[in-house]
C-alpha positions in Angstrom: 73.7 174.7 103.8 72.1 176.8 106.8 69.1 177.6 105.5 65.6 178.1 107.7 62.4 179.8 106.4 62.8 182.6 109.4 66.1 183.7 106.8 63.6 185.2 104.4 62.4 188.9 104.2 58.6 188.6 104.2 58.2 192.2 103.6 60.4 192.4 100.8 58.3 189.3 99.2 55.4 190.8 100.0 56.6 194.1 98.5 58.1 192.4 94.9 54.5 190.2 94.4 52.5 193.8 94.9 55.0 195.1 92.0 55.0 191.9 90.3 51.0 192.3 90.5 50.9 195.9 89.5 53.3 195.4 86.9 50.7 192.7 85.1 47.6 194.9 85.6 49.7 197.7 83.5 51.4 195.3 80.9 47.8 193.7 80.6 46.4 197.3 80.7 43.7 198.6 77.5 46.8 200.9 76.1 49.3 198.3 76.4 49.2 194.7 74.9 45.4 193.9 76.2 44.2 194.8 72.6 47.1 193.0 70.7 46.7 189.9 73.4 43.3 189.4 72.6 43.7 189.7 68.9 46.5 187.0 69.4 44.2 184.8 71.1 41.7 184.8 68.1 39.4 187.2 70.3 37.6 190.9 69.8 38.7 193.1 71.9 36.1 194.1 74.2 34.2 197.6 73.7 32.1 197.7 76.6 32.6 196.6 80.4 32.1 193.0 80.9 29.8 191.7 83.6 31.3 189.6 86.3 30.4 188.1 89.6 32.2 189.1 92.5 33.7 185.7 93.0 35.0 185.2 89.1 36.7 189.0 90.4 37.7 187.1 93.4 38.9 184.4 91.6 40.9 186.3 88.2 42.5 189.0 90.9 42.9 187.1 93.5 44.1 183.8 91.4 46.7 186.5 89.7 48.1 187.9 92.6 48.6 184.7 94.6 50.1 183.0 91.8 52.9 186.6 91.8 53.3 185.4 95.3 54.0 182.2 94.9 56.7 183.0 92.4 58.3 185.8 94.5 58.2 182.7 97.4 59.7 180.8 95.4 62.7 183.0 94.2 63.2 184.3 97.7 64.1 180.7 99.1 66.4 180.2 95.9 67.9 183.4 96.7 68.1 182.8 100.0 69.8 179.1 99.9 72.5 181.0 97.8 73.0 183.5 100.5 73.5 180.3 103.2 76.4 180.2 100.7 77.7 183.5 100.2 76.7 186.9 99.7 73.7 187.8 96.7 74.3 190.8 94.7 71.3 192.5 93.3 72.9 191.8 89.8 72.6 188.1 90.8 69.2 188.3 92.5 68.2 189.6 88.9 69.7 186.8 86.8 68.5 184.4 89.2 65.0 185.6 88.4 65.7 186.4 84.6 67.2 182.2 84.5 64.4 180.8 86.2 61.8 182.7 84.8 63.2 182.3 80.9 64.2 178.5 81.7 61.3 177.0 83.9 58.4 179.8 83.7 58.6 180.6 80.1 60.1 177.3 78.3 57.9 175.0 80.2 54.2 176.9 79.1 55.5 177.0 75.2 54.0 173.7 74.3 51.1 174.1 76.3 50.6 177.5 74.2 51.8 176.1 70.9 48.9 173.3 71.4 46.3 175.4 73.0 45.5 177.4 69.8 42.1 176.3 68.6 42.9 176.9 64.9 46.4 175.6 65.2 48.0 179.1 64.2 51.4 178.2 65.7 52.3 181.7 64.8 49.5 183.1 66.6 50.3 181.1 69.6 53.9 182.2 69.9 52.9 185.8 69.9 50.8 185.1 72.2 53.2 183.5 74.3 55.5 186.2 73.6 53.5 188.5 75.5 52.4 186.4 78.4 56.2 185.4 79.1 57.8 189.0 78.6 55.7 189.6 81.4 56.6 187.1 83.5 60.1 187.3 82.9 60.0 191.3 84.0 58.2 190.4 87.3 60.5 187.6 88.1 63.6 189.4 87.3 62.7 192.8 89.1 61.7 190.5 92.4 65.1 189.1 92.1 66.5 192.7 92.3 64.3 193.6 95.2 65.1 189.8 96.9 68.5 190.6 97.2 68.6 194.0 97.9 66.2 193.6 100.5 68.3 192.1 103.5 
């Protein structure tokens, strides 16, 4: 294995955590599954603007986007340890990200999501999980495609 952390595109994992970002502020958008989300959770939906401080902002956004970042880091050294080995297709830069986003992102946070419903709707919680995951498995998957594309 010849790998070295120079071997990675920095742009292009820059460029998939900004789409992996943007694709959770639309997915988690008031016309898309914020309402049925918060339902899920047990919660009302919102009608007015919450008030928050400037560093819970900091925090929520800035917490979201570095955590995309991390993942997209993560998958970009994966990818690239398979290129050390061969050539990466953008088909297989996308099922690396759909396998380790199903099998380690979304299979190891069902329990904690299973458990963390207050009322113990198991139901509830797997919709809710549904949602969170699906999300996470796009992201993943599309930084995949642009990992490997990306040379």
């Amino acid at each position: 294995m010849n790998f070295s952390i120079s071997s990675l595109n920095f742009l292009a994992v820059f460029v998939a955590s900004l789409l992996s970002f943007a694709i959770g502020a639309a997915w988690f958008g008031p016309k898309t599954f914020y309402p049925v989300w918060m339902r899920a959770l047990g919660r009302e939906v919102p009608t007015e603007r919450i008030q928050i401080t400037g560093a819970q902002t900091l925090l929520m956004f800035g917490g979201t986007y570095l955590a995309s970042l991390i993942q997209v880091l993560t998958l970009a050294i994966v990818i690239a340890i398979a290129r050390s080995a061969g050539p990466v297709s953008v088909a297989t830069g996308a099922l690396f990200g759909f396998i380790f986003s199903v099998g380690l992102g979304a299979f190891a946070s069902l329990s904690h999501r299973m458990f963390a419903q207050p009322n113990g709707d198991v139901y509830r919680s797997l919709k809710v999980w549904l949602i969170e995951v699906s999300q996470d498995v796009v992201c993943v998957t599309l930084a995949g495609v642009i990992l490997a594309a990306w040379v």
